[in-house]
C-alpha positions as CSV (number, residue, x, y, z in Angstrom):
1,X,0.0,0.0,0.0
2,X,1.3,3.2,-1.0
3,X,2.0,6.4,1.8
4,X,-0.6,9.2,2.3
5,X,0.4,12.6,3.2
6,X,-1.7,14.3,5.3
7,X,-0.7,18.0,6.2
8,X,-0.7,18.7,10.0
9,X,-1.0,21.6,12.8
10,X,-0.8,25.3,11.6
11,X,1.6,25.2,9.3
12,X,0.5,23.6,5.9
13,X,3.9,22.9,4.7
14,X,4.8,20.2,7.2
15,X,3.5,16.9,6.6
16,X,3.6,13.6,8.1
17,X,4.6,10.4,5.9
18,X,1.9,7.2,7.4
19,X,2.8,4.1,5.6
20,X,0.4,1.1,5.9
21,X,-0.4,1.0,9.3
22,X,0.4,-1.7,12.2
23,X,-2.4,-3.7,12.4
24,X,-5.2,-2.7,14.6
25,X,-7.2,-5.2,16.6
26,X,-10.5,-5.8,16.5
27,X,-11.6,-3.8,19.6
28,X,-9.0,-1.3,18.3
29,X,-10.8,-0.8,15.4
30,X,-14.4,-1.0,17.9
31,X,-13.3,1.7,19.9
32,X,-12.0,4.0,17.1
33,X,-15.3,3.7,14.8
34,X,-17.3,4.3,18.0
35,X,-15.4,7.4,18.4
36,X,-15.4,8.4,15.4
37,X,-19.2,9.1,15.0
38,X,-19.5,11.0,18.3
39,X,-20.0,8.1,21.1
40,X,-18.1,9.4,24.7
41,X,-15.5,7.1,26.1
42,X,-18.3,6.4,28.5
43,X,-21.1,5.1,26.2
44,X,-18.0,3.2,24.1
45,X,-17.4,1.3,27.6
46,X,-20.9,0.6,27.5
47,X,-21.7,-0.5,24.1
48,X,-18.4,-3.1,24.6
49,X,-19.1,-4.2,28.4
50,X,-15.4,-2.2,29.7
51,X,-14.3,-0.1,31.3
52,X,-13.5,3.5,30.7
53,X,-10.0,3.2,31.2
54,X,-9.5,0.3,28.3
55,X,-10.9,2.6,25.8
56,X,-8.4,5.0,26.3
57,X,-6.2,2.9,26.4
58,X,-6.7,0.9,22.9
59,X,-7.5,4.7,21.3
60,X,-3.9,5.4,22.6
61,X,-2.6,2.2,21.1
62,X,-4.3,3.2,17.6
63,X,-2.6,6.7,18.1
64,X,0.4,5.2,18.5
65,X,-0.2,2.8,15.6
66,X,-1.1,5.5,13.1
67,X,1.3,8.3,14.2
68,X,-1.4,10.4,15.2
69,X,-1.0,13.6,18.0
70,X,-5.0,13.3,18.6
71,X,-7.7,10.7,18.5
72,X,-9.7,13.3,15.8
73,X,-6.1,12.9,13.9
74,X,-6.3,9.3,14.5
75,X,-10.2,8.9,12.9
76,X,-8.9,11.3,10.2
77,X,-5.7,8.9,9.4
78,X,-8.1,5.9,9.3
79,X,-10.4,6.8,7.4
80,X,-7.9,8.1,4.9
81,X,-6.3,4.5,4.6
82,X,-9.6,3.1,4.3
83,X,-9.2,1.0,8.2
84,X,-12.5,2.4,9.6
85,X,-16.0,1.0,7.4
């Protein structure tokens, strides 16, 4: 799979390089589609029978995973590379 580049922060010039991206798991992937349409880290806990706490800490793993500074930059990144349906 080929690299994106996806211009970041207040300067348009710098841009970040994301190759294909480490796999995510499957509550990963859960947690960051949740997210990604609005859901609190509360109701995500919820929804997947966890607790708060394990969401943030698979939607850092995916931040980690995809390079991103935020979670919004993390959403962004996977939709770009097609991960999130």
């Amino acid at each position: 799979m080929g690299s994106i580049m996806v211009a970041t922060g207040p300067h348009q010039d710098k841009t970040k390089r994301f190759k294909s991206p480490t796999q995510l798991t499957k509550r990963q992937k859960q947690c960051l589609q949740r997210v990604a349409v609005g859901n609190t880290l509360r109701t995500i806990a919820k929804q997947l029978g966890i607790t708060e706490r394990m969401v943030r800490g698979h939607l850092s793993k995916v931040r980690k995973k995809l390079d991103a500074r935020s979670t919004a930059e993390a959403v962004y990144i996977a939709v770009k590379l097609d991960i999130l349906e």
